[in-house]
C-alpha positions as CSV (number, residue, x, y, z in Angstrom):
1,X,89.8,66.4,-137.0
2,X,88.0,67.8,-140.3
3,X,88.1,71.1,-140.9
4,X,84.7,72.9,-142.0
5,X,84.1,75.7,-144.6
6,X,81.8,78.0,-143.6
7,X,80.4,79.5,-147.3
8,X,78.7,82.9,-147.5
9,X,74.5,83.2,-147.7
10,X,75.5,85.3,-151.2
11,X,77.2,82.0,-152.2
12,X,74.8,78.9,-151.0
13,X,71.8,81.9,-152.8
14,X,74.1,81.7,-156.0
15,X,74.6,78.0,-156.3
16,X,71.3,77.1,-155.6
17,X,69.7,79.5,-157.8
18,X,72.0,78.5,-160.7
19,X,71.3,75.3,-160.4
20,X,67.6,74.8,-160.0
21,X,67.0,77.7,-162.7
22,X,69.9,77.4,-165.0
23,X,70.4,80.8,-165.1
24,X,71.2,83.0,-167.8
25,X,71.8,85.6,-166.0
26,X,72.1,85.8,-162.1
27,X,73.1,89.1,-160.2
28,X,72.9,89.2,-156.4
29,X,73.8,91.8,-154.5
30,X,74.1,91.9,-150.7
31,X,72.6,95.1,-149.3
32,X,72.6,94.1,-145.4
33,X,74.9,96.8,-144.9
34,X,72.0,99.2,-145.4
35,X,70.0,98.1,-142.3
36,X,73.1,97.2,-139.9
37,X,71.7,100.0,-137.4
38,X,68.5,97.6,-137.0
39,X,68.5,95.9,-133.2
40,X,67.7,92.5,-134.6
41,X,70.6,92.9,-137.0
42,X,72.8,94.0,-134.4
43,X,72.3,91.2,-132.3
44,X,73.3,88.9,-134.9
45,X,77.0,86.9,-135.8
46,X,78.6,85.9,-138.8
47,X,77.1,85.2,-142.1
48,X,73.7,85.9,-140.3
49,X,74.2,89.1,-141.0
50,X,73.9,88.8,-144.3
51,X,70.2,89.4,-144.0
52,X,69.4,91.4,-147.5
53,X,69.9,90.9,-151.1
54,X,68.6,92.1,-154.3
55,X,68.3,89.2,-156.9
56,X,67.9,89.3,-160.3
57,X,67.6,86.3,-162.3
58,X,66.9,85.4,-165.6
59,X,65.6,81.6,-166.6
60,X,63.7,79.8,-169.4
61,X,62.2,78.0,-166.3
62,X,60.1,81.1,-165.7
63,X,58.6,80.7,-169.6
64,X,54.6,80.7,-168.9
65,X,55.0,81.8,-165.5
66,X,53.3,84.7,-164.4
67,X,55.3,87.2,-161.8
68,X,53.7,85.8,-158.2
69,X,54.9,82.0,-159.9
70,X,58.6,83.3,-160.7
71,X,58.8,85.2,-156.8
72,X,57.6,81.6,-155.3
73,X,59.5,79.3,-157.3
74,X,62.9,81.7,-156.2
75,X,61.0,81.7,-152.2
76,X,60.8,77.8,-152.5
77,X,64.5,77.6,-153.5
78,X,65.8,79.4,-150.7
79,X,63.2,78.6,-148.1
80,X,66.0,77.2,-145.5
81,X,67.7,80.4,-146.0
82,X,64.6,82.8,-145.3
83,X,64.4,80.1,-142.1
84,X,67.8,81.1,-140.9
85,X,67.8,84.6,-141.1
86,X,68.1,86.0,-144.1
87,X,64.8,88.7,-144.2
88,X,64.5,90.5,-147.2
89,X,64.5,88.9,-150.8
90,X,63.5,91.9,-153.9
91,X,63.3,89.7,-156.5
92,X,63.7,90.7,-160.3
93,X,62.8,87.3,-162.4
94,X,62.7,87.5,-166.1
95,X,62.4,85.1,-168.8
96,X,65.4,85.5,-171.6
97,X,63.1,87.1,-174.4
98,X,62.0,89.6,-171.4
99,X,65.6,90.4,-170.5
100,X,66.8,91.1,-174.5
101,X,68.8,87.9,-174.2
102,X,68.6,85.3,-177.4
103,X,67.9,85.8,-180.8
104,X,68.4,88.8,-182.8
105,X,65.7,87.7,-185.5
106,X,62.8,88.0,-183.1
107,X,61.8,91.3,-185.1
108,X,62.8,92.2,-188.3
């Protein structure tokens, strides 16, 4: 019989977001313990619990993309998670000039 690993929502976020964007930067932070007094997240098992994060990411991909662009390429990317319970996504998506990240000859 084959075993099965079950991998975290923070995880299957990370990869996929890494991966599709190339991220420079990639923070995520899991802040479901904030609203485990809800009912609906009371009813809820395992990794479905893990129902909100806070992401910040920060891609060339997003170069010539204006904000509403950025939050639905990250939406599109993780549309089978928002499908299977995870509910709140605060999005902070930067390019790497935006985040200070790159070259130090910019302005001089």
């Amino acid at each position: 019989m084959a075993s099965r690993t079950v991998v975290s929502r923070a995880c299957r976020i990370k990869t996929k977001l890494e991966t599709a964007l190339q991220a420079a930067v990639l923070d995520i932070e899991d802040v479901s313990y904030q609203h485990a007094g809800h009912a609906a997240v009371r009813e809820m098992d395992g990794d479905a619990k893990e129902t909100h994060f806070n992401v910040r990411v920060v891609s060339s991909k997003f170069e010539g993309q204006n904000l509403v662009k950025r939050h639905r390429m990250v939406y599109e990317l993780l549309s089978d998670e928002l499908q299977s319970g995870l509910h709140a996504l605060s999005i902070t998506a930067k390019t790497p000039k935006e985040a200070g990240i790159g070259s130090t000859t910019d302005k001089q």
